[in-house]
N, C-alpha and C positions, 0 to 999 in steps of 0.2 A: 671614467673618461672614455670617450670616441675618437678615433684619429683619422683626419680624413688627411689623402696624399694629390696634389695638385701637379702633374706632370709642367713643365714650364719649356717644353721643346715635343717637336714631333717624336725622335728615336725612342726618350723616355715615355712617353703616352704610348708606344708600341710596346715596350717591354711590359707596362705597369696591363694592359691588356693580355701578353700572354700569360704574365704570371698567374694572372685571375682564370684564363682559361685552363689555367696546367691545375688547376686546385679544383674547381668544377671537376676537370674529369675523372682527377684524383679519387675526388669523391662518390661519383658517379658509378665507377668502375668498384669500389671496394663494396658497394650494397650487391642484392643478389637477386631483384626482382629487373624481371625484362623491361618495367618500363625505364628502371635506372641506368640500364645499360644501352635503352634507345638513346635516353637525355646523354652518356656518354658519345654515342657515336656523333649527334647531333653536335656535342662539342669540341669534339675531333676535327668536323666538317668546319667552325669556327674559325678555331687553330687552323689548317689550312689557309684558309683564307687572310689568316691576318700572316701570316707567315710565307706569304706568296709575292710576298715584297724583295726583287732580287738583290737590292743592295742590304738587305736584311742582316742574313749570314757574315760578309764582309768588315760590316760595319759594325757588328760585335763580336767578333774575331778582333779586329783591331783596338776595339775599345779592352778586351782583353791583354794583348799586348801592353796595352798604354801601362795599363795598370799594374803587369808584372813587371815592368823598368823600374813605376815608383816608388814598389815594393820590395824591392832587389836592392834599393838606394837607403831602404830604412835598416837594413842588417848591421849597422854601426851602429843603429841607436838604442843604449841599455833598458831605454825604458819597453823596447817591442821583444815581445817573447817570442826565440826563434824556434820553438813548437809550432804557435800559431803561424807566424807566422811560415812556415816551412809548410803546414795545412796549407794554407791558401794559396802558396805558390802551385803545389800540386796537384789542387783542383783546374788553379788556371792551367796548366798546364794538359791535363788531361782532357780537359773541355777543349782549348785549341786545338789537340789532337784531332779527337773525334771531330770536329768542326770541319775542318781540314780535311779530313777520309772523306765527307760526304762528299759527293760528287754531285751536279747536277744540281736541278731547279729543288728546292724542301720539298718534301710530299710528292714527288713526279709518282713513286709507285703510287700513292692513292690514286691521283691523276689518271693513271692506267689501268685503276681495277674497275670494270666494267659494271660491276655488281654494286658496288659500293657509289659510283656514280651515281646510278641510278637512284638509291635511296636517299642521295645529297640533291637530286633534281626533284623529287617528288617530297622531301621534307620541307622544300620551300613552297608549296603549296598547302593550307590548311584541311587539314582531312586528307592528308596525302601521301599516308603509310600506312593505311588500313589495311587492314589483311587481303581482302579481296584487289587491291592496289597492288602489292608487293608479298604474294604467298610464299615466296621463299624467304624474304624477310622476317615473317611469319612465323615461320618454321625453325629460325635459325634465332628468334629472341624464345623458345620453346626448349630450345638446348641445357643442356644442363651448364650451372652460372660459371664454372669454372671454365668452361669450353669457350665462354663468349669472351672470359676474361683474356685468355690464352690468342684469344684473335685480336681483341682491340687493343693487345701489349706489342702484338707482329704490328699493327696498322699505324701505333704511335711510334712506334722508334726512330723511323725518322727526325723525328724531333724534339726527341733526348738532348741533344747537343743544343738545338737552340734553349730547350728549358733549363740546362747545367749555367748556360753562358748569361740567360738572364738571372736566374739565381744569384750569381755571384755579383752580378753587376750592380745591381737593386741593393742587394745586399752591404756591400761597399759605398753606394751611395747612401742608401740608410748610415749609415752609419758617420758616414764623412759633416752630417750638422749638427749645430751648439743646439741647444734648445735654452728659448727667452722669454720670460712669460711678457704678454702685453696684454692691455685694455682697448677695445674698441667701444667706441663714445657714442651712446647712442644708435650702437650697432654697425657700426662705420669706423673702419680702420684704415691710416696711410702710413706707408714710411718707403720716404724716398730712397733710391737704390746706394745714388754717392758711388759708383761704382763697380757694388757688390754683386756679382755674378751667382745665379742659382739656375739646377735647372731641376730641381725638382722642392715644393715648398710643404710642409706637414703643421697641418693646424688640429691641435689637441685642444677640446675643453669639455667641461663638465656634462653628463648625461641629464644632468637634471635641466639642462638651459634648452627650451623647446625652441630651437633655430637651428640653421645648418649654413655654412659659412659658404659663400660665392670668393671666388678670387678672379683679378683680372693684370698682371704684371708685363712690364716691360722693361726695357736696359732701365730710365728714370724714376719710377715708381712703381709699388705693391699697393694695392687697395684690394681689401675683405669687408665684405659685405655681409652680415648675417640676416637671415629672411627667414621669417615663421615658417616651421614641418612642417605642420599640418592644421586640418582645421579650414577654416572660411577666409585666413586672413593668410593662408600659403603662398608663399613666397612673395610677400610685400616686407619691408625691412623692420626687423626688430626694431624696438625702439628705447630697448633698455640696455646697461651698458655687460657687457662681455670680458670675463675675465679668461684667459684661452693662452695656452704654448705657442709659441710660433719656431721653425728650423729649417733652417733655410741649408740644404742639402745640395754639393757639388762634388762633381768627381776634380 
């Protein structure tokens, strides 16, 4: 099975972007060859930028809030283990913390390192960190891998707090949908809303089905579209029919 995640509001297509960024760098940074640790910095310089959103912070600080009221409300009910549950207050909890310490625009120190600048102005030019470009740069992906690791853990911390607050957030929304299996008919799927609020939608179905599902939703109706991967006939609409999860995820 593949699962794709369909953000269905702006703030969620924000978080589902830095989470992917925070795992890129993740991964970036745990290899030990310099160019791994350029594609880390490069994905540092990302994060940044998607992270430079000033009602960012605010707005999951509070969506954090939200969530520890609703979860504070479940401690009478026998079926919630207050282990777990007592976890994830404490996460939120520490996340809002640190959330809250931060002072300031996310990433302002990046913003102010003069060095690091510069490799963010010239990374966006192709051929634009060559050695002869940026020789101290040069010099400092030459370092021994522990040393660079040691620097892009100072450079990311800023942004611990936004990655803890999406974590949890994602995570909770994950978690908050039924999953339903449905058919789409000749590759073409509707079902009217009648109400039902989501903002984020996750469509599962078989690796053997060579299609990839399009979606287009509003307050009225969800419609999925599946269109051929690959091949001559990419992205024109399957035309066979689709056996596939559907879960429809809300905080």
């Amino acid at each position: 099975m593949i699962s794709y995640e369909f953000p269905l509001n702006e703030r969620v297509r924000t978080l589902l972007r830095l989470e992917d960024l925070h795992s890129k760098l993740d991964f970036f940074v745990g290899a030990v060859e310099p160019r791994a640790h350029h594609a880390a910095i490069v994905t540092l310089f990302e994060i940044l930028e998607v992270s430079g959103r000033a009602d960012l912070k605010s707005e999951l600080m509070q969506e954090l809030e939200r969530q520890r009221h609703h979860l504070e409300a479940l401690r009478s009910n026998p079926a919630i283990s207050a282990a777990a549950l007592n976890e994830v207050l404490g996460e939120i909890d520490s996340t809002s913390t640190n959330l809250f310490a931060a002072s300031g625009k996310t990433g302002q120190e990046l913003r102010e390192n003069e060095w690091l600048m510069s490799i963010r102005q010239r990374s966006g030019i192709p051929g634009g960190v060559c050695e002869f470009d940026l020789p101290s740069y040069h010099y400092w992906l030459h370092q021994d891998p522990e040393l660079r690791r040691a620097d892009i853990a100072r450079w990311s911390a800023p942004f611990l707090g936004l990655k803890e607050g999406t974590r949890i957030v994602l995570k909770l929304l994950r978690e908050s949908g039924k999953t339903s299996p449905a058919m789409a008919t000749k590759g073409a799927y509707q079902q009217m809303m009648g109400g039902k609020v989501a903002q984020m939608l996750r469509v599962r179905l078989g690796t053997d089905y060579p299609c990839v599902p399009e979606v287009s939703a509003n307050k009225y109706a969800l419609n999925i579209r599946f269109t051929h991967a690959s091949g001559p006939e990419r992205g024109r609409t399957y035309e066979n029919d689709v056996d596939f999860d559907v879960t429809y995820c809300n905080l």
